[in-house]
N, C-alpha and C positions, 0 to 999 in steps of 0.2 A: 562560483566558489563553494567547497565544500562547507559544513559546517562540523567542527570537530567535538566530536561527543563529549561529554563529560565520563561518560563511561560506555562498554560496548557488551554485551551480554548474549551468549550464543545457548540456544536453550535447546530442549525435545520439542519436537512437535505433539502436538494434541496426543493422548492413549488412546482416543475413541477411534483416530484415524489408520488407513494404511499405511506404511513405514513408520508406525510408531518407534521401532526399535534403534533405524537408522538414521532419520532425518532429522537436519536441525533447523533452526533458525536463528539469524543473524536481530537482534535489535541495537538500538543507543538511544540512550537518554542524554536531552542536553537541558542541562538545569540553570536557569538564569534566577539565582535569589535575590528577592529584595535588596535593596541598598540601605535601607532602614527599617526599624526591630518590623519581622514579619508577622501578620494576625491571621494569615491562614496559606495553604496550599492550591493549587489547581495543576492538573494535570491534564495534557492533548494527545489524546493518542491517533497518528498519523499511517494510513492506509494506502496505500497507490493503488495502480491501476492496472491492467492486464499488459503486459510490455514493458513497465516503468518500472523503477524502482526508487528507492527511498531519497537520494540526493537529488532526484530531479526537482522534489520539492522542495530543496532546501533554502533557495532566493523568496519562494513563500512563507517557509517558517522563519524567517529573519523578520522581515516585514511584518510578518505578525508579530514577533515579538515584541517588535521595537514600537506596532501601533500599541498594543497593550500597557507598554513602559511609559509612555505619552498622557493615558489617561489617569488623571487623578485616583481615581477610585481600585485602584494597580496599586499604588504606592507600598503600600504593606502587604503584597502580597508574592510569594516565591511560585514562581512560574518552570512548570516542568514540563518542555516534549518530547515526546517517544517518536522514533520513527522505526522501522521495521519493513524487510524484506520477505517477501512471501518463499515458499522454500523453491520455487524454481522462477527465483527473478533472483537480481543482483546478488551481493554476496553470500545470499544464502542457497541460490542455485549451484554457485564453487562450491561451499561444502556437499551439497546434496548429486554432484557432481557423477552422474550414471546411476543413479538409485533413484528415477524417475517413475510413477508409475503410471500405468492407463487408467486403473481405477478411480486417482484423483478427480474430486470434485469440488465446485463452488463450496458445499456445505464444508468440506475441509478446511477452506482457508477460512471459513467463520468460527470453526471450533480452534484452528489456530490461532485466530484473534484471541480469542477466549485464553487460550494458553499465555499468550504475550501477559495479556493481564492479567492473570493468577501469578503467573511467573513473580513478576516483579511489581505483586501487590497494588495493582493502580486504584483498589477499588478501597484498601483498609487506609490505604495512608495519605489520602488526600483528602481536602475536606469536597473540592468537586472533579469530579473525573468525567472530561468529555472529547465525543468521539470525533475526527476529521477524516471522514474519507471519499474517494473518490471511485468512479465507475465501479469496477471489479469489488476492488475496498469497500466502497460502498454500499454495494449491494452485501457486502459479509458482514457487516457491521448492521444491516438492518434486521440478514436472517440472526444473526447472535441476537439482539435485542429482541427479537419475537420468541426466539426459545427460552430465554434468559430477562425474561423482563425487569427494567429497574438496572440492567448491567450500567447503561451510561447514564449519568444525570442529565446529558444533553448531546445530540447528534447533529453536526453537519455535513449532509451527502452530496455531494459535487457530482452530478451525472450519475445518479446509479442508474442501475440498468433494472426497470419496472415494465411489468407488459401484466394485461388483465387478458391474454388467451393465450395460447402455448404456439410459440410460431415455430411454422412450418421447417423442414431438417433442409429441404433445397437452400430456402431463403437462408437458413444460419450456413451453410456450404458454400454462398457465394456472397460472403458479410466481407466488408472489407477488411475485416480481421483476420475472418480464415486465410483470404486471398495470401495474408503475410508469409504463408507456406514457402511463396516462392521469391519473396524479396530476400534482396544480398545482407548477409550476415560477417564479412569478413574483409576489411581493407587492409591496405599495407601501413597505415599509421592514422592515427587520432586525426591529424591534419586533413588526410585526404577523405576518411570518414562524415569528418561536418563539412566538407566540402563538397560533398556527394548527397548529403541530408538538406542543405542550403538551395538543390535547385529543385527539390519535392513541396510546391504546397504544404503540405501538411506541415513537415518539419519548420517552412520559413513562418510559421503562426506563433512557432515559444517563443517565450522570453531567452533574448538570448545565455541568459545564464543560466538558465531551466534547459537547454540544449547542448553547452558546452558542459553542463554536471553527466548529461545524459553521455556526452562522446566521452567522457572519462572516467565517470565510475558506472557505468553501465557495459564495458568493455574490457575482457583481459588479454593481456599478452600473451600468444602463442608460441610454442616451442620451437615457431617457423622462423617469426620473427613478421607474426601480422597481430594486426586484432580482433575479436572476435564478440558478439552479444556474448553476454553474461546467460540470458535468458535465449535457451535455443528456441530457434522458431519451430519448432516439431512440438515442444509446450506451447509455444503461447496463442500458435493456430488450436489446442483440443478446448480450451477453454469455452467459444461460440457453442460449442454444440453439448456442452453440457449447463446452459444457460437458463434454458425454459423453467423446468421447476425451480431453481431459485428466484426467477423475475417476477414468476406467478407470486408465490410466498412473499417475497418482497411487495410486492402491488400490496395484495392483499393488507400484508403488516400496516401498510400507509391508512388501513380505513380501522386498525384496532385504535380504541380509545384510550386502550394502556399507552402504548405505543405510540401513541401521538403528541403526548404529552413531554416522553423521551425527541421524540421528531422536533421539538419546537426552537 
């Protein structure tokens, strides 16, 4: 089940980046305030993964909210999460929709990150702003916090992607990410879609409602009358092979002692 934003905010992408001029990004904020007078704010700013996009974590961000609302020390406190589409995954790949480009890199989607939160103030208006992301996410959320130290008061990275040597172009050409080149992007309806994700391993490991967010807001309606990734696989195979110098950077980031302190 989706979670329905409090608000939806389609912004520019980073200036530093390429298609500064054209590309947007799709964010929401969903705001759960206190039930009694509030003593302070916090905000989560939420990152997906190479392939995924923002609703698949949304049975996550429930749950956390509601362990949050549970604990005493929550009581007075207005709880705010960001979730956000990288611009060629869910519905910020529609807007960005043929304005793809090759030049794209890791460090893009970390100066994106960066943008999300300037955008929408996460850093002036809360009294703590911390970061949740995973793989892809993750690893942009670590290179932001090295270029930008003190960006988050606190980071959790679910899988980033860290290597301490630069691996080899073969080995990233036949990752089972790239290999996604040639998996099917296109059924005749939602239904038959998770019915066809259901006898893959990989897919039968979500949660099932982290799988059904995935067959329905991870796909659009075609003009044909089928549905399609949001995120074409022609993006989401180039991402492997521009990996290395962010994973290095990333390792690295793990042994600064500024940085670690943010990591904790």
């Amino acid at each position: 089940m989706r979670l329905i934003p409090t608000s939806t905010h389609i912004i520019p992408v980073h200036p530093a980046t390429d298609g500064w001029d054209v590309q947007k990004l799709v964010v929401e904020k969903h705001e759960f305030p206190s039930t009694v007078t509030s003593h302070q704010k916090i905000a989560f700013l939420f990152s997906h993964a190479n392939g995924f996009h923002k609703e698949v974590y949304h049975p996550l961000i429930r749950r956390f909210k509601d362990q949050l609302r549970s604990l005493k020390e929550y009581d007075h406190t207005d709880i705010h999460i960001i979730a956000w589409d990288s611009r060629f995954h869910g519905d910020s790949a529609r807007l960005n929709q043929g304005e793809f480009l090759p030049t794209y890199r890791w460090l893009d989607n970390a100066l994106d990150t960066k943008q999300v939160i300037d955008e929408l103030e996460l850093k002036q208006n809360y009294d703590q702003f911390i970061g949740v992301g995973h793989s892809f996410g993750a690893t942009s959320m670590a290179l932001l916090e090295s270029f930008y130290p003190h960006t988050f008061d606190a980071l959790c990275l679910l899988e980033p992607v860290l290597s301490n040597e630069f691996i080899p172009t073969k080995t990233r050409e036949t990752s089972g990410v790239y290999a996604s080149r040639t998996r099917r992007d296109e059924w005749p309806n939602r239904e038959e879609c998770q019915k066809f994700l259901l006898k893959r391993p990989f897919w039968r490991e979500f949660h099932p409602e982290a799988l059904e967010n995935y067959v329905n807001y991870g796909m659009y309606d075609t003009d044909q009358g089928t549905i399609k990734l949001k995120c074409p696989k022609e993006h989401e195979t180039r991402y492997p092979l521009t990996a290395p110098l962010p994973s290095i950077l990333s390792y690295l980031t793990s042994s600064n002692n500024e940085v670690d302190r943010a990591l904790e």
